[in-house]
N, C-alpha and C positions, 0 to 999 in steps of 0.2 A: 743217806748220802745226798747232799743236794745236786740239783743239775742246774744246766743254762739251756736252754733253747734257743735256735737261730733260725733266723727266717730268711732263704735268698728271697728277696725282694724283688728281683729281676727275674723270676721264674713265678711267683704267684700268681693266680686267675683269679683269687675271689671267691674260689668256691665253697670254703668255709666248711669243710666237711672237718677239718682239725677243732674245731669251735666245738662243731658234735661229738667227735672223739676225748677229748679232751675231758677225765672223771675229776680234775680241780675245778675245772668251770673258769679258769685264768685267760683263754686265748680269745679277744674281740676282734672284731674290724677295723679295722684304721679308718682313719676319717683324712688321710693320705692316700696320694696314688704311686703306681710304679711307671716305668718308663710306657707300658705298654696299656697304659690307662685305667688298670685295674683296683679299686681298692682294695691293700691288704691286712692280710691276717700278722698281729700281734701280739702279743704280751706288756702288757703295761709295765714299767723297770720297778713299780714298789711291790709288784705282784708275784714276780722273777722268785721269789723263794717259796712259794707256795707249791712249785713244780715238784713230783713226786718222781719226775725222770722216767716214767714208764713206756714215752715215745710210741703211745696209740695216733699222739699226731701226728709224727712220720709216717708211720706204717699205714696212715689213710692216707696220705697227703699224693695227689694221683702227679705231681709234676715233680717230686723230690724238691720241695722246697725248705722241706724241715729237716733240721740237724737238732738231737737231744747230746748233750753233752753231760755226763753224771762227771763231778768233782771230788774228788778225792779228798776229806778233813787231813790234816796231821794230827796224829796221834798222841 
């Protein structure tokens, strides 16, 4: 089932514990900042499919910035 991962952007710190979470190895650092100066954590959009939806990056993520979203195929 594939998923979508979301990043509030306005809640990240940088801490990059979802990078280490993360068993595709898909989520880098932005080379962007957020309002509160922080660079953040990303997914690259050609990489976006490689996501196994298993949301270890939430479940680390210490300020709730990640949302795992699994997508439903039609059958």
């Amino acid at each position: 089932m594939p998923a979508r991962v979301q990043f509030r952007e306005d809640r990240c710190k940088g801490c990059l514990l979802c990078v280490q979470a993360c068993p595709s190895g898909i989520i880098l650092q932005s080379s962007r900042f957020n309002q509160l100066g922080y660079k953040i954590a990303e997914i690259p959009h050609e990489r976006m499919q490689e996501c196994k939806g298993c949301a270890f990056c939430a479940l680390m993520c210490p300020d709730y910035a990640i949302t795992v979203f699994k997508i439903e195929e039609d059958a």
